[in-house]
C-alpha positions as CSV (number, residue, x, y, z in Angstrom):
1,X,66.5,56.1,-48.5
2,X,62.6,56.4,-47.2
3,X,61.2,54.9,-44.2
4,X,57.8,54.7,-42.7
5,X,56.2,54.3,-39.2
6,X,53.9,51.2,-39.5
7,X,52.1,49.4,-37.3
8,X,50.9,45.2,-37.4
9,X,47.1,45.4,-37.7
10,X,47.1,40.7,-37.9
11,X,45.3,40.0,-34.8
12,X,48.5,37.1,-34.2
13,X,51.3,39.3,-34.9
14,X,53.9,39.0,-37.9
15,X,53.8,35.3,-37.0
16,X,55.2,33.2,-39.4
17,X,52.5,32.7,-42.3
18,X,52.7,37.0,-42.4
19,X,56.3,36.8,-42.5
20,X,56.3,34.4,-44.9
21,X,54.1,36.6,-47.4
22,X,55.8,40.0,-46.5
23,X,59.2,38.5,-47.7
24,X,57.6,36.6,-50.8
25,X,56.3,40.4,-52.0
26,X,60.1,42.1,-50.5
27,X,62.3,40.2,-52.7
28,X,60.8,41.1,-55.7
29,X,62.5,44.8,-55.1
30,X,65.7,45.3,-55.7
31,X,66.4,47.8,-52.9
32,X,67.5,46.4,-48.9
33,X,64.4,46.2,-46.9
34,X,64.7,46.6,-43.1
35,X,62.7,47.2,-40.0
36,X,63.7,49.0,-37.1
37,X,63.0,48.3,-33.5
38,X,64.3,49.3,-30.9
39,X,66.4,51.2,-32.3
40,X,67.8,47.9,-33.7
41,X,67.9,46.7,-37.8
42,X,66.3,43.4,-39.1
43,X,66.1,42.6,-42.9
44,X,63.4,42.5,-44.4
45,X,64.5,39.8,-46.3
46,X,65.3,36.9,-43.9
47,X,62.4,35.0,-42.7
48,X,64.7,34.7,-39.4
49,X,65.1,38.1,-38.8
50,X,61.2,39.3,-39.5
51,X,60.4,36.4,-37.1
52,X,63.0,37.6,-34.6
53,X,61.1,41.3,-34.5
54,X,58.2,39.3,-32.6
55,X,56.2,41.6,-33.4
56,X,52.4,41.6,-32.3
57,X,49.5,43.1,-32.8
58,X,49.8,46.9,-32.0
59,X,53.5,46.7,-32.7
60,X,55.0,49.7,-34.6
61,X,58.5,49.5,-36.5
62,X,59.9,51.8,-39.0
63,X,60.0,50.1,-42.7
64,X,63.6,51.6,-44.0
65,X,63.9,51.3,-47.8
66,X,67.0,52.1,-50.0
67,X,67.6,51.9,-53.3
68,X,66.3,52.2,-57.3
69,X,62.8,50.9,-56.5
70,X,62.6,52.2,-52.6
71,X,59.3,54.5,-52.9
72,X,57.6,51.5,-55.1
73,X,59.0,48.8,-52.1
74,X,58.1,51.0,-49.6
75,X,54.2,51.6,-51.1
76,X,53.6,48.1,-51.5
77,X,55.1,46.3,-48.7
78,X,53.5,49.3,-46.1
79,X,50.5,48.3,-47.8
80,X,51.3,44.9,-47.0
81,X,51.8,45.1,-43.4
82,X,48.7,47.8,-42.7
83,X,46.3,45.4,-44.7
84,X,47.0,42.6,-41.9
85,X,49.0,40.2,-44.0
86,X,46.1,37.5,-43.9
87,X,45.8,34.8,-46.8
């Protein structure tokens, strides 16, 4: 398992066009994807549960990864999330 502090850079938030392009890029890994907040778990993988984080701007969660392709998911999709998530 490896996690990572990260924090949502999209001026809007992980609104739902974000959320929709972090999960298109998380379910191409193999290993569960999470966030943490609040010390509470969301998949990474459910558009409903990403969009329940309401996350904005400034936000900070932990990305949890676990399994064969964790350090890969957890590159990328940081990545992802510190880039803005913009189209």
């Amino acid at each position: 398992m490896v996690e990572k502090k990260v924090c949502i850079t999209n001026e809007i938030g992980l609104h739902a066009r974000a959320a929709s392009k972090f999960l298109n890029e998380a379910v191409k890994y193999k290993s569960n994807i999470e966030f943490i907040k609040d010390n509470k778990k969301y998949s990474g993988k459910s558009i409903i549960s990403i969009l329940s984080l309401s996350a904005h701007k400034g936000c900070e969660l932990i990305l949890r990864c676990d399994g064969e392709d964790e350090q890969l998911a957890l590159e990328k999709l940081s990545e992802l999330i510190e880039s803005g998530l913009d189209y």
